[in-house]
C-alpha positions as CSV (number, residue, x, y, z in Angstrom):
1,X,8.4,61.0,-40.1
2,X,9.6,62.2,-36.4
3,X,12.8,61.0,-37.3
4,X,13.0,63.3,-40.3
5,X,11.5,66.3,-38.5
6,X,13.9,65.8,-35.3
7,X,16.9,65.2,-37.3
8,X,18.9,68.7,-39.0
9,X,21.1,67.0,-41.5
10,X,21.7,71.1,-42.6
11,X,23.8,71.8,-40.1
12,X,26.6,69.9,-40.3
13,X,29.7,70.2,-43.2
14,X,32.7,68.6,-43.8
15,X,36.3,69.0,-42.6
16,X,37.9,66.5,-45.4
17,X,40.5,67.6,-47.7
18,X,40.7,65.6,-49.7
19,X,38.9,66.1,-53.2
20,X,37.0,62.8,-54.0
21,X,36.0,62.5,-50.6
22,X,35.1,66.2,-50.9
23,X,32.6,65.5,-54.2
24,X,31.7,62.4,-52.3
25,X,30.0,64.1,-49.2
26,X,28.8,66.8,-51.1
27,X,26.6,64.5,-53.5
28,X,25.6,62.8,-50.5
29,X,24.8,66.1,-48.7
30,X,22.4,67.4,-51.9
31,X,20.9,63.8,-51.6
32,X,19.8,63.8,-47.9
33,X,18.5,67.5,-48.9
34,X,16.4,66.1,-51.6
35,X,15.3,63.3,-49.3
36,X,14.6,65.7,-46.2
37,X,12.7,68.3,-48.7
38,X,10.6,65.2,-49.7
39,X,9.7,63.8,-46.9
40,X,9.0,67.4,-45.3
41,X,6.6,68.2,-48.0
42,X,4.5,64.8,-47.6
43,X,4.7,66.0,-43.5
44,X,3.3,68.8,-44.2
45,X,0.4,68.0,-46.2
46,X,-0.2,65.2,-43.7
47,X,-0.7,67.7,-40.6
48,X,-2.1,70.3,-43.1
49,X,-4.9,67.7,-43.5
50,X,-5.7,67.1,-39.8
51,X,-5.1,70.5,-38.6
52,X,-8.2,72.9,-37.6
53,X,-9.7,74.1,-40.4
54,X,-9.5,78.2,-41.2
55,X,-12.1,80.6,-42.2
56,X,-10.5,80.4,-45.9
57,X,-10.9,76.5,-45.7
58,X,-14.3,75.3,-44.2
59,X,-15.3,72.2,-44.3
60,X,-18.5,70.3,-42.9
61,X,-19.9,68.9,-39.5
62,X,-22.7,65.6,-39.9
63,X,-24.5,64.8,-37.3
64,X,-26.7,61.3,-37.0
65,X,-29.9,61.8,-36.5
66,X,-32.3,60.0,-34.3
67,X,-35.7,59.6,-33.5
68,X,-39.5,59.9,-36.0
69,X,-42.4,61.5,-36.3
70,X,-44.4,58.7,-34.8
71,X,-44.9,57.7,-32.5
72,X,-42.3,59.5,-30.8
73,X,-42.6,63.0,-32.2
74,X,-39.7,64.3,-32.5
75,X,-36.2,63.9,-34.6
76,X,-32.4,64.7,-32.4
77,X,-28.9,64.8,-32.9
78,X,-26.6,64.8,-30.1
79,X,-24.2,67.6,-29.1
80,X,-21.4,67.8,-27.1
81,X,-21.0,71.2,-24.6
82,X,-18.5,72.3,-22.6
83,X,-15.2,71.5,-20.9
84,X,-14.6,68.7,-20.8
85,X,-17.5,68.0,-23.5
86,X,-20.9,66.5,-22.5
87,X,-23.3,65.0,-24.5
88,X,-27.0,66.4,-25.1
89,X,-30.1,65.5,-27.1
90,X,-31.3,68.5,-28.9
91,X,-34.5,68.5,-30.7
92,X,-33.7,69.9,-34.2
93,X,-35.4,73.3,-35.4
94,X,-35.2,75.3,-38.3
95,X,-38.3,77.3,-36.8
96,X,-36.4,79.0,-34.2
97,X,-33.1,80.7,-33.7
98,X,-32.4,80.2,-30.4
99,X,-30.5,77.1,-29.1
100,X,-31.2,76.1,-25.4
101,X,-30.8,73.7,-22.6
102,X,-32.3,72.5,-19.7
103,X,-30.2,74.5,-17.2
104,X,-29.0,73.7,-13.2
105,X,-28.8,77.2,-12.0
106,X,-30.7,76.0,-10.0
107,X,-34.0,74.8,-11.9
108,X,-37.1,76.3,-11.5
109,X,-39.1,73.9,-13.5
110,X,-36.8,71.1,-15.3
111,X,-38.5,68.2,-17.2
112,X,-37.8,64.7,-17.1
113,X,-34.7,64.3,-19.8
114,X,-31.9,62.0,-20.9
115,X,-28.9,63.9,-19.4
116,X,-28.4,66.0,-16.0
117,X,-29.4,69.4,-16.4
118,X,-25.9,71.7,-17.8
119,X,-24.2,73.6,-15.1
120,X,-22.7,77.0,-16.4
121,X,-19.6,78.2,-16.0
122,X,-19.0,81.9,-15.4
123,X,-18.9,83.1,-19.4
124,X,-22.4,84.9,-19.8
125,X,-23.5,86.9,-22.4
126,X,-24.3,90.4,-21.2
127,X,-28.0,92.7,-21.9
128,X,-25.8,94.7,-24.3
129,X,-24.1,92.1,-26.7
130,X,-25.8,92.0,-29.8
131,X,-27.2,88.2,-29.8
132,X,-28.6,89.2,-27.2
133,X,-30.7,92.0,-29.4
134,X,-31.1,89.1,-31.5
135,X,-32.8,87.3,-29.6
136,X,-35.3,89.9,-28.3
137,X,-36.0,91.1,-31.7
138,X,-38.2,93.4,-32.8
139,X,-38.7,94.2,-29.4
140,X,-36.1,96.9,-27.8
141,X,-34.2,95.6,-24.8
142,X,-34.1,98.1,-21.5
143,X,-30.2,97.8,-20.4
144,X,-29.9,99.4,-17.1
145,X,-25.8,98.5,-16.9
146,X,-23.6,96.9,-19.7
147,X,-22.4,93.8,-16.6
148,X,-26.3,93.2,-16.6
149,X,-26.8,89.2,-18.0
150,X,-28.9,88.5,-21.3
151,X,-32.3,87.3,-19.9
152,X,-34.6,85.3,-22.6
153,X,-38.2,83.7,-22.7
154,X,-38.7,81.7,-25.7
155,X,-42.7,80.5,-27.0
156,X,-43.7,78.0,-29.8
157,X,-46.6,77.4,-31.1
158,X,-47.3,74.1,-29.8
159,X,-47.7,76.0,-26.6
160,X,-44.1,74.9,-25.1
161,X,-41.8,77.1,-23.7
162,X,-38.4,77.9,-22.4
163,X,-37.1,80.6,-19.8
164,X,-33.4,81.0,-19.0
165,X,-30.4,83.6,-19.5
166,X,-27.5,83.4,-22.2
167,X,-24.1,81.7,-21.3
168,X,-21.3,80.8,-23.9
169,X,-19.4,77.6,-23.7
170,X,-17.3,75.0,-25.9
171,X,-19.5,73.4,-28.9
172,X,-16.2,70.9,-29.9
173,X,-17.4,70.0,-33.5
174,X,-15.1,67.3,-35.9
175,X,-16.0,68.4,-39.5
176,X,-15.9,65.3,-42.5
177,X,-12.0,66.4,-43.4
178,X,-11.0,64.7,-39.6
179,X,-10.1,68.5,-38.5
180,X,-11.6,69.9,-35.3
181,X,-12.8,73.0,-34.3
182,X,-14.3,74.0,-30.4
183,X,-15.5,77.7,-30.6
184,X,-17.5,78.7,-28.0
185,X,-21.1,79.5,-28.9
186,X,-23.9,81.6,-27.5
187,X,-27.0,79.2,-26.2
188,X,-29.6,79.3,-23.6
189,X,-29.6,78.1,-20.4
190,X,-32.9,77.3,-19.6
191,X,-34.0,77.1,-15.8
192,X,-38.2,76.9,-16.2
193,X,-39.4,74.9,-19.3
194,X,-43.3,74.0,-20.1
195,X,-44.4,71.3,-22.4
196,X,-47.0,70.0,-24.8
197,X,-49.5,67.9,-22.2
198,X,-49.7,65.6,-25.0
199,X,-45.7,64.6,-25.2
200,X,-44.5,61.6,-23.1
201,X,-41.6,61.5,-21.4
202,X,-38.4,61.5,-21.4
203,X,-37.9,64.8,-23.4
204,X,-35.2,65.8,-25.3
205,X,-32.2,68.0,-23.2
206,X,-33.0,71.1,-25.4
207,X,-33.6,72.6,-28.4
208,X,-30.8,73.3,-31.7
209,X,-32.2,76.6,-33.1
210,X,-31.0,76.9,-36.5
211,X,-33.3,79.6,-37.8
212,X,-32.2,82.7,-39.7
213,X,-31.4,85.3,-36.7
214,X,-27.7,86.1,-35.3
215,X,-28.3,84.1,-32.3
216,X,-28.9,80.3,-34.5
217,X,-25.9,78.5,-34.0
218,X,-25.4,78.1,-37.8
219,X,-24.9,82.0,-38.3
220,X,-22.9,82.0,-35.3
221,X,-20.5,79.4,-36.9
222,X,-21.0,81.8,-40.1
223,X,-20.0,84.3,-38.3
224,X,-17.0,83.0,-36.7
225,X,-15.6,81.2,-40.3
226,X,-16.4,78.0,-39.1
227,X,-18.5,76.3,-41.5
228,X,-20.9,77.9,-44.6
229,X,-24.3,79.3,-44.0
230,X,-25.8,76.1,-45.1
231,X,-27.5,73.7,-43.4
232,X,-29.7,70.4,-44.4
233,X,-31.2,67.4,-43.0
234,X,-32.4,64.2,-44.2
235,X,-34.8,62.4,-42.0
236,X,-35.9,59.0,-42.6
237,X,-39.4,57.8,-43.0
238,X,-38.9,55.1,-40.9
239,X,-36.9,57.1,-38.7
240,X,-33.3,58.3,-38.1
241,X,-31.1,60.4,-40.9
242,X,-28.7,63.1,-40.8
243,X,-28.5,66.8,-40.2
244,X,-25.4,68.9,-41.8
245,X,-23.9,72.5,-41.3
246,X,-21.9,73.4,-44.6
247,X,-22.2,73.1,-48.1
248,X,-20.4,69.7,-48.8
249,X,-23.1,67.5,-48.8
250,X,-24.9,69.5,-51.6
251,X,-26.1,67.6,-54.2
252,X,-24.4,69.1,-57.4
253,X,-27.6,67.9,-59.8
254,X,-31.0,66.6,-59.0
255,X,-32.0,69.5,-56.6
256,X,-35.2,71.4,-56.9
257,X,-34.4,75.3,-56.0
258,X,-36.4,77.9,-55.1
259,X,-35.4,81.3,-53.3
260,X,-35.8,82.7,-50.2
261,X,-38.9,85.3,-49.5
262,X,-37.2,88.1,-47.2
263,X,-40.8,89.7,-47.4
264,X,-43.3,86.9,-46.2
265,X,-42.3,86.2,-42.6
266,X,-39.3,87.8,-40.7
267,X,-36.3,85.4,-39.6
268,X,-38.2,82.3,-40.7
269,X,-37.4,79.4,-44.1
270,X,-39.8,81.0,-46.0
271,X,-40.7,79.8,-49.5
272,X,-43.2,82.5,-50.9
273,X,-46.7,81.5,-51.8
274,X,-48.3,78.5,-53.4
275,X,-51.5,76.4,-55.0
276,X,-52.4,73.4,-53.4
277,X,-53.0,70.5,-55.4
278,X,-54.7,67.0,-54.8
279,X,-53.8,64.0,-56.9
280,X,-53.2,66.6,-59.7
281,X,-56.3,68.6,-59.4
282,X,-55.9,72.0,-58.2
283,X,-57.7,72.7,-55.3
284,X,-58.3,76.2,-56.1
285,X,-56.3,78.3,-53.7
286,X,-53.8,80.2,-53.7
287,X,-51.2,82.2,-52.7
288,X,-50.5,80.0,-49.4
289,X,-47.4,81.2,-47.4
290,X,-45.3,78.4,-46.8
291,X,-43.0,78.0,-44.2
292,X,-40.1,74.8,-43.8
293,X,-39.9,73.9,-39.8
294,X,-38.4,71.2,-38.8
295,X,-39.4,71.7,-35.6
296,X,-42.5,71.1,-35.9
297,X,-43.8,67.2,-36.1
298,X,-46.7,67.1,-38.4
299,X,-47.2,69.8,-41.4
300,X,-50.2,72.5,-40.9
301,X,-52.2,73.9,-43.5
302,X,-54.4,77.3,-42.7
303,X,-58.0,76.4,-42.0
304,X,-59.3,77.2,-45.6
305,X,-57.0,74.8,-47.2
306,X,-57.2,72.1,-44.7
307,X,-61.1,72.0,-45.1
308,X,-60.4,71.9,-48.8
309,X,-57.9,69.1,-48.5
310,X,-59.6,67.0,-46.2
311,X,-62.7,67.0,-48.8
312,X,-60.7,66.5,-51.6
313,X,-59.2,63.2,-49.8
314,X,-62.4,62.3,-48.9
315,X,-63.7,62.4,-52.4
316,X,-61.0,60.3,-53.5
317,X,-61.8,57.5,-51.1
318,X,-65.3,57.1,-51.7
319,X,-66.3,53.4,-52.3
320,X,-63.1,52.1,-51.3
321,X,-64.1,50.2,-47.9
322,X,-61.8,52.6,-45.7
323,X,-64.0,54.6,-43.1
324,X,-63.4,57.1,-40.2
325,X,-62.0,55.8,-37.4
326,X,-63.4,58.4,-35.0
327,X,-62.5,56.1,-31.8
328,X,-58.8,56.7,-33.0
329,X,-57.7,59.8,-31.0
330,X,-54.0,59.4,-32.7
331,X,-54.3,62.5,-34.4
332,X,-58.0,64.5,-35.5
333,X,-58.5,62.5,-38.6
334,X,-58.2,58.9,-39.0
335,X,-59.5,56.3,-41.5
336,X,-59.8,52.2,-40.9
337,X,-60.1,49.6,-43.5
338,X,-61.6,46.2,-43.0
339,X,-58.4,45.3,-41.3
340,X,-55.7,46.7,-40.2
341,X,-52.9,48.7,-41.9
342,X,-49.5,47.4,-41.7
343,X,-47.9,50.0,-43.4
344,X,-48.5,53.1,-46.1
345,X,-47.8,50.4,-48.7
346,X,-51.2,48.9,-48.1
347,X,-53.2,52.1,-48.8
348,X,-50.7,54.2,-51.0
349,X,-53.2,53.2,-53.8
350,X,-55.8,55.0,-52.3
351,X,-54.6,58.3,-51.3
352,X,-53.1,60.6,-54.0
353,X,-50.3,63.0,-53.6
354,X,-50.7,66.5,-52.2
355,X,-48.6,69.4,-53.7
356,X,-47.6,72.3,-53.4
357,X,-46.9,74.7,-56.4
358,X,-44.9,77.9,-56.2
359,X,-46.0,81.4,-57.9
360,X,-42.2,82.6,-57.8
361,X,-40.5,79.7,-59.4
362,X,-42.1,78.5,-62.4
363,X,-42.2,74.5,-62.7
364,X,-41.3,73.6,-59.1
365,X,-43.1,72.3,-57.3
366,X,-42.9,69.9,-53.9
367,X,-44.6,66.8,-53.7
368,X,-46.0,64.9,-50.7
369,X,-46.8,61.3,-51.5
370,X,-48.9,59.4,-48.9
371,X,-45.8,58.7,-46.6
372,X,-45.1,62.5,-46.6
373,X,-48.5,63.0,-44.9
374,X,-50.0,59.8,-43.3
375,X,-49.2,57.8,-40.0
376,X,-50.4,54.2,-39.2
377,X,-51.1,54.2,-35.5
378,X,-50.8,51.6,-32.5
379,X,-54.6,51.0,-33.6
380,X,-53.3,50.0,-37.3
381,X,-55.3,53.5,-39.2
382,X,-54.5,55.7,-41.2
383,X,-53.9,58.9,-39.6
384,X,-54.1,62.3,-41.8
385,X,-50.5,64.5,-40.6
386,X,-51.6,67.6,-42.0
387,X,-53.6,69.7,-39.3
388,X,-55.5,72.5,-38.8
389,X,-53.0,75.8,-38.1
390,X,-55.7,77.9,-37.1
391,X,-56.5,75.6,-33.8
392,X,-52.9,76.5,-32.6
393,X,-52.6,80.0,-33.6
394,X,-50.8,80.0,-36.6
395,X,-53.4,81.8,-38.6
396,X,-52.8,82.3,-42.4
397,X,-49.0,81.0,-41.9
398,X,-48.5,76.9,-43.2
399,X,-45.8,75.1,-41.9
400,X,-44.3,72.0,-43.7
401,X,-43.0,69.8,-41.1
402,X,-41.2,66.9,-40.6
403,X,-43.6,64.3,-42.0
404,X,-43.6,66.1,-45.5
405,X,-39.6,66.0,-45.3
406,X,-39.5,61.7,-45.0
407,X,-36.8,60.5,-47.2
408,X,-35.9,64.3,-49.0
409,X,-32.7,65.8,-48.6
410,X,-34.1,69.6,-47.5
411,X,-31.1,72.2,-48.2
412,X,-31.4,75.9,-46.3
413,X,-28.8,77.4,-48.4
414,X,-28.7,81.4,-46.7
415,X,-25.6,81.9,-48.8
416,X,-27.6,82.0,-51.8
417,X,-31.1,82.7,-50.4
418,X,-32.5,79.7,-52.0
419,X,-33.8,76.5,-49.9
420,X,-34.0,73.0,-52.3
421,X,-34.9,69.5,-52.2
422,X,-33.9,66.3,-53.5
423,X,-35.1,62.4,-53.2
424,X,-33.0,60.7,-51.2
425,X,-32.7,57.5,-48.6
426,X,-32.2,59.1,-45.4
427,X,-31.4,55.9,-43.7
428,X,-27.9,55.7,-44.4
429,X,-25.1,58.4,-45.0
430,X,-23.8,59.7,-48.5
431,X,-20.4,59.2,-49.8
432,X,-19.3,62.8,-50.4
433,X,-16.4,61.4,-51.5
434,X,-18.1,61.4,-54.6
435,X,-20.9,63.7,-54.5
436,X,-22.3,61.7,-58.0
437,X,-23.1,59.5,-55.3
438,X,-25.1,61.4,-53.6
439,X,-26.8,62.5,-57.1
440,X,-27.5,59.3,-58.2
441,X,-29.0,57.7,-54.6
442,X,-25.8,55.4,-53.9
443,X,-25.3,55.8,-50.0
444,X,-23.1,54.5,-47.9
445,X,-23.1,53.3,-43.8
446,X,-22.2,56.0,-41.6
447,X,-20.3,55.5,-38.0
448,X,-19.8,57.3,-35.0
449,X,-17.2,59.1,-33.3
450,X,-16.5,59.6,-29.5
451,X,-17.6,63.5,-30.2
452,X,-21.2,61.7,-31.4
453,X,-20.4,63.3,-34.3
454,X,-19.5,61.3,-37.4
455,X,-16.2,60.7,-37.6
456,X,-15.9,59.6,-41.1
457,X,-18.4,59.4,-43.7
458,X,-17.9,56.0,-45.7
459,X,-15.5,53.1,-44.3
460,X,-12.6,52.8,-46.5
């Protein structure tokens, strides 16, 4: 092909006089043009394919996920910032809008962590932009000059926190199609971080906010015609998965909807209220706001339904030789048997699935079976991964976190104001070459790309 695009058979004619030779070169002439047209269209549709994709032509960016809910807490995908790129371990979270890393400007208080803190470059965003007003929202920022930097102090409810300033910088993303794309996003560069007392080191770089707010990287990309306001993970009971931005990993059949409550709580996945049931028996309350975080590791229920939970699961394994295990400081509740668990297999006869049932939507409903809400720990029990809200503040708000997403594909589609779910293995990638694939369960093995992004998603 770079013969045919350096070559201009066009522009050159014949001097002949004589008529057959004439006809001759001119048939040959109307050939090569044929041939050069040809071969010039296929060209173009090759570099068409590989070139950057436009905000009329989005396409999708897969990340592999890494990491589970126990015992190491957490799930990350790497990204790569900056110029030239380096690679960072963010902690995933739908929870929160604001994406941040540990930052060397200097560092007040920087935690132990797989990478070097970032070092900014001069691109900061100022008091006055408005992710910056995004990010301090609902409270009213006091600009004193428009040069003034964007300052931010981030809480969660696990008693962590983050305290930096806004920078831009490169975010080189390679979406499924083989195209690239490096805008420069709006992150924070976090100088003085606190942590959980009860996480273990080493910590992840940072946090990927993809909540609902202008500052969340996804509506950034939105915003900038990168990619569709859709994102979704699938995370892997036994750990690992994949997180997407886009829509092209959608299952097209098999997905259980429900829409988006813009009333409940402000710049948050929220699904409206539900009834909590236990092994198909309501437990009698309702109208639970529920909230999809995947930031948070374990799901939390407010106090009135965990009490009514916990008794209900109790009930249900009267008489079957499994006890408390109150030596086991894993997590607050914890049950042995007269030996110990291997796995959820061994007691997924015993404990019943927990659901949740949604007054908007009629007929959906989303199901928690024992792996969705149990951990065996180093001590081989069975540990309960619902917890109280109320004991960390969370008061009549439940959060379903990432033990209640194990092996679902989780869909926050803000195009359409609707968030869905689907049963899928999270271990291995789908073929969206075929997205019946995906419908149907049939997965294929992902592999990575020097952006630790996936470069492709099936081998050929």
């Amino acid at each position: 092909m770079p013969v045919v695009k350096n070559k201009s058979y066009m522009s050159k004619s014949s001097t002949q006089t004589q008529s057959d030779s004439s006809n001759m070169h001119s048939t040959i002439t109307h050939l090569i043009i044929i041939i050069f047209f040809f071969l010039l269209t296929a060209f173009q549709g090759c570099y068409s394919s590989a070139k950057t994709s436009s905000s009329g032509d989005r396409s999708s960016v897969v990340f592999q996920v890494t990491g589970n809910v126990y015992p190491r807490g957490y799930y990350h995908v790497t990204v790569n910032i900056g110029n030239p790129p380096k690679p960072y371990w963010l902690d995933i979270d739908t929870g929160s809008d604001l994406t941040w890393l540990q930052c060397d400007v200097p560092c007040t208080k920087c935690l132990p962590a797989p990478h070097k803190p970032y070092k900014p470059n001069k691109d900061l965003v100022t008091c006055m932009d408005p992710l910056c007003e995004s990010v301090h929202w609902p409270e009213t920022l006091d600009c004193k000059s428009s040069k003034d930097q964007c300052d931010y102090e981030v809480q969660y409810a696990d008693h962590g926190s983050s305290l930096g300033l806004l920078v831009k910088d490169s975010f080189p993303l390679q979406y499924i199609n083989g195209s690239v794309a490096k805008p420069h996003l709006a992150f924070g560069c976090g100088y003085n971080q606190e942590v959980h007392s009860s996480m273990d080191p080493p910590y992840t770089d940072g946090i990927l906010g993809l909540g609902l707010g202008k500052s969340s990287i996804l509506s950034q990309l939105n915003e900038l015609g990168i990619t569709r306001n859709v994102v979704g993970h699938c995370l892997g009971a036994q750990g690992d998965g994949f997180l997407f931005f886009g829509n092209e990993l959608v299952p097209s059949s098999g997905v259980t909807w429900t829409p988006m409550s813009t009333t409940e709580i402000e710049k948050h996945y929220s699904l409206g209220t539900a009834e909590l049931y236990v092994g198909g028996k309501t437990s009698g309350i309702k109208g639970l706001p529920i909230v999809f975080d995947s930031g948070s590791t374990y799901t939390y229920f407010n106090a009135k339904a965990y009490k009514s939970l916990v008794s209900m699961l109790m009930n249900d394994i009267k008489g079957k030789q499994i006890y408390n295990a109150n030596d086991d400081k894993t997590l607050p509740l914890c049950w042995k048997g007269s030996k110990p668990f291997k796995s959820i297999q061994d007691i997924k006869s015993v404990f019943k699935p927990i659901m949740l049932s949604f007054a908007k939507s009629k007929h959906v409903r989303f199901q928690m079976d024992p792996e969705a809400y149990l951990i065996i720990s180093e001590h081989g029990n069975a540990c309960l991964g619902i917890l109280n809200g109320s004991e960390v503040g969370l008061e009549n708000i439940n959060l379903i976190g990432d033990i209640s997403f194990h092996d679902k594909i989780i869909i926050y589609d803000n195009e359409n104001q609707q968030i869905g779910w689907a049963p899928v293995n999270c271990k291995k990638l789908p073929n969206i070459n075929d997205n019946e694939d995906l419908d149907h369960g049939a997965l294929c093995k992902p592999y990575g790309s020097n952006l630790d992004i996936l470069q492709a998603y099936c081998a050929a």
